[in-house]
C-alpha positions, 0 to 999 in steps of 0.5 A, spaced: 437 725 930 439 732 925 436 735 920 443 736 917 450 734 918 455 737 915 463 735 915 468 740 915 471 746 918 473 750 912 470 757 908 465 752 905 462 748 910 461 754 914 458 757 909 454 751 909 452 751 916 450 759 916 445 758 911 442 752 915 442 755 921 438 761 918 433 756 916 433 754 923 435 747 922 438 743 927 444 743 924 451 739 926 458 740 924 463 736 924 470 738 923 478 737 926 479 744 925 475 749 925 476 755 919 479 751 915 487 753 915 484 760 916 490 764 919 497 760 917 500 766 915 504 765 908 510 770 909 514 773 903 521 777 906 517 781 910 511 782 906 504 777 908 498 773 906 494 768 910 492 762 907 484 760 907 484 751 906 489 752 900 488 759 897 493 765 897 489 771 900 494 778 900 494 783 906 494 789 901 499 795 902 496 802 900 497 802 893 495 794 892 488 796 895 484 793 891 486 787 890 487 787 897 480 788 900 477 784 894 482 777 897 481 780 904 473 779 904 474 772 903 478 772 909 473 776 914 466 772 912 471 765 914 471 769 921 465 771 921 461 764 919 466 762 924 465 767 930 457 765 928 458 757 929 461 758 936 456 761 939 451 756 937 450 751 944 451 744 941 453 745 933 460 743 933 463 735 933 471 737 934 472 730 931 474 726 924 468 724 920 471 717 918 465 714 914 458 716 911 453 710 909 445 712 908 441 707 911 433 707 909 431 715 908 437 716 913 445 718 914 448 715 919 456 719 919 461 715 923 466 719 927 473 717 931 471 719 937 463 720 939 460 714 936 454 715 929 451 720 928 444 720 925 441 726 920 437 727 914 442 729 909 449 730 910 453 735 906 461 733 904 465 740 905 471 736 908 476 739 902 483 737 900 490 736 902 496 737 898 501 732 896 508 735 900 514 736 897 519 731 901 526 735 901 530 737 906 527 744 908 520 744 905 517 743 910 521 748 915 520 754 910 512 752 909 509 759 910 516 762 910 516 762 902 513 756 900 505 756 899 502 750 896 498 753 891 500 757 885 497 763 886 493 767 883 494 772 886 501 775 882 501 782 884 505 780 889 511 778 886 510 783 881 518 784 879 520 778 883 522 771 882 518 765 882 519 758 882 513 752 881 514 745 882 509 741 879 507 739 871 499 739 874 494 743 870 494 747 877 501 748 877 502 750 869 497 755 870 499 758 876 505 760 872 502 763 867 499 768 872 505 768 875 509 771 869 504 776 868 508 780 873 514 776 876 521 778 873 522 771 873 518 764 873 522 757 874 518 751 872 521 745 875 517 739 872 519 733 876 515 729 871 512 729 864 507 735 862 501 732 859 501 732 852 495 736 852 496 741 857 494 748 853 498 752 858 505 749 857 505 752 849 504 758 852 510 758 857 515 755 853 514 763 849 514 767 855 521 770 855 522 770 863 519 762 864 525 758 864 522 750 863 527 745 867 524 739 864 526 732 868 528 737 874 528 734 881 529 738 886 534 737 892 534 742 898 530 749 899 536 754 903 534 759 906 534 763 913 528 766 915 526 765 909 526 761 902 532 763 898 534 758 894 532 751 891 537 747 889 536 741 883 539 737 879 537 738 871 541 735 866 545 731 870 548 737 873 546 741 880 544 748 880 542 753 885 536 757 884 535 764 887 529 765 889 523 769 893 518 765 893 515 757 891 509 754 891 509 746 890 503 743 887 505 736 886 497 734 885 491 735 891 489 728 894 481 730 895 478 727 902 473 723 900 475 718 902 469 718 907 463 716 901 468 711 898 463 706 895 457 711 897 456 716 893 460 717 885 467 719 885 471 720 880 477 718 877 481 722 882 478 722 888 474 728 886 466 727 890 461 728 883 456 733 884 451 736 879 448 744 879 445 743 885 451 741 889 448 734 891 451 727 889 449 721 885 446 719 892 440 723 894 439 728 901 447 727 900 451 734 898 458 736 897 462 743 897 469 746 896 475 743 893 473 736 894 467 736 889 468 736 882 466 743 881 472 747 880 473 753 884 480 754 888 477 761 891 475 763 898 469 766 896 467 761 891 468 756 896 463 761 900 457 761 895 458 753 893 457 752 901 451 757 902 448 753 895 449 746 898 446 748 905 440 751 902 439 745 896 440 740 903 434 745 905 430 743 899 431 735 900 428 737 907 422 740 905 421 735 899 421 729 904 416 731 908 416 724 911 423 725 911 424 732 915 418 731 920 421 725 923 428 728 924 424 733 927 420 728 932 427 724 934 431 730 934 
């Protein structure tokens, strides 16, 4: 028995598990890849970027240090919550958590290769996963050019030319940043924009935004790296040039684990209040598969580090609770 289970290996649930392991709690993490997608390199003719679960962190040159060191601290604190797990004997599952149902004051956590695993709380930190772009060469140029978010990080396309595919709120306003500093912007919109999407309004007015309505895209071309989308738009075929893509057809939260247990919202988001716990107390989630809405490393860090020490809380709010995990554990 555990104090704390906490399923996920990326920048929250780590922090989750830093904060635990600081309260001295018998913790367990269990997780398919440790950090998260921390280190799959994102590179841009030459230029890189790493990506943390699915964020864009810029390595800086010189002239961009601020930005660069404010994106790369993400980064480094994943490393560092990571290298911390690892020394810790007997904290790490490397397995797929496939079911969470509480039974009497307790979690029992399935998982696919080692059996249940029991605790008194449980925190979600399991993240979410692009939904791909299958053509040819999406993916043989992912990380070479093609990202799966649109970045917020716009300074490094500064005086390039983008494209976004996509017509969700994530795609719309990643183009908006994007425009700010690209010398040109290619919104390819597959589908119809929501009629209430603020931020189109505001591309169909930025000079250097091309909108391409009803677009489907067909191929991406490159060498070593993207270099062009080819689309069919108004029945015609078309070749655009460019230096980077980033592809948001929607994000499919991995919730699918507290189905039935915990509340989810309308599209598969797991419901959280302030305190990071879901409708099912001593049940907590962090990062991008809850509905608090975040997108950045360091904000996926604190939602994480706040989820480990509310979870600490429920533990010494249930006394009962706590002291009989501690007697089994």
């Amino acid at each position: 028995m555990h104090d704390l289970i906490i399923i996920g290996g990326g920048a929250a649930a780590l922090s989750a598990t830093s904060s635990a392991l600081g309260k001295h709690l018998n913790v367990l993490v269990i997780y398919e890849q440790l950090g998260g997608k921390t280190g799959n390199r994102l590179t841009l003719r030459s230029e890189e970027d790493y990506l943390v679960g699915h964020i864009l962190v810029h390595l800086a040159f010189p002239e961009e240090q601020p930005v660069g060191e404010a994106q790369l601290a993400g980064e480094e604190t994943v490393h560092l919550f990571e290298r911390q797990v690892k020394t810790r004997s007997g904290v790490t599952l490397r397995d797929r958590a496939v079911r969470v149902t509480k039974v009497g004051d307790y979690f029992h956590v399935e998982t696919a290769r080692n059996g249940v695993k029991k605790g008194a709380a449980v925190v979600v930190a399991t993240g979410v996963t692009p939904r791909n772009l299958e053509v040819p060469g999406a993916r043989e140029f992912l990380g070479m050019g093609i990202g799966y978010s649109p970045t917020t990080h716009a300074i490094l396309l500064e005086g390039k030319i983008a494209a976004v595919i996509g017509t969700s709120e994530r795609a719309l306003r990643g183009a908006v940043e994007l425009s700010r500093s690209a010398q040109k912007v290619f919104l390819i919109e597959p589908e119809a924009v929501p009629a209430n999407a603020p931020m189109i309004d505001v591309l169909k007015q930025r000079p250097n935004v091309e909108i391409l309505e009803g677009a489907g895209v067909r191929e991406i071309q490159g060498v070593s790296t993207i270099e062009q989308i080819i689309v069919t738009h108004n029945g015609e075929t078309r070749s655009l040039h460019v230096d980077a893509a980033f592809v948001d057809m929607g994000l499919q939260p991995n919730s699918e684990l507290v189905k039935g247990v915990a509340e989810i919202d309308p599209h598969g988001f797991i419901v959280i209040d302030q305190k990071n716990e879901s409708t099912v107390p001593g049940l907590f989630a962090a990062g991008d598969v809850t509905t608090a809405f975040g997108e950045q490393v360091l904000i996926a860090i604190g939602e994480g580090a706040r989820a480990g020490l509310r979870a600490y809380d429920y533990l010494l709010s249930h006394p009962a609770v706590y002291e009989r995990a501690l007697k089994s554990g």
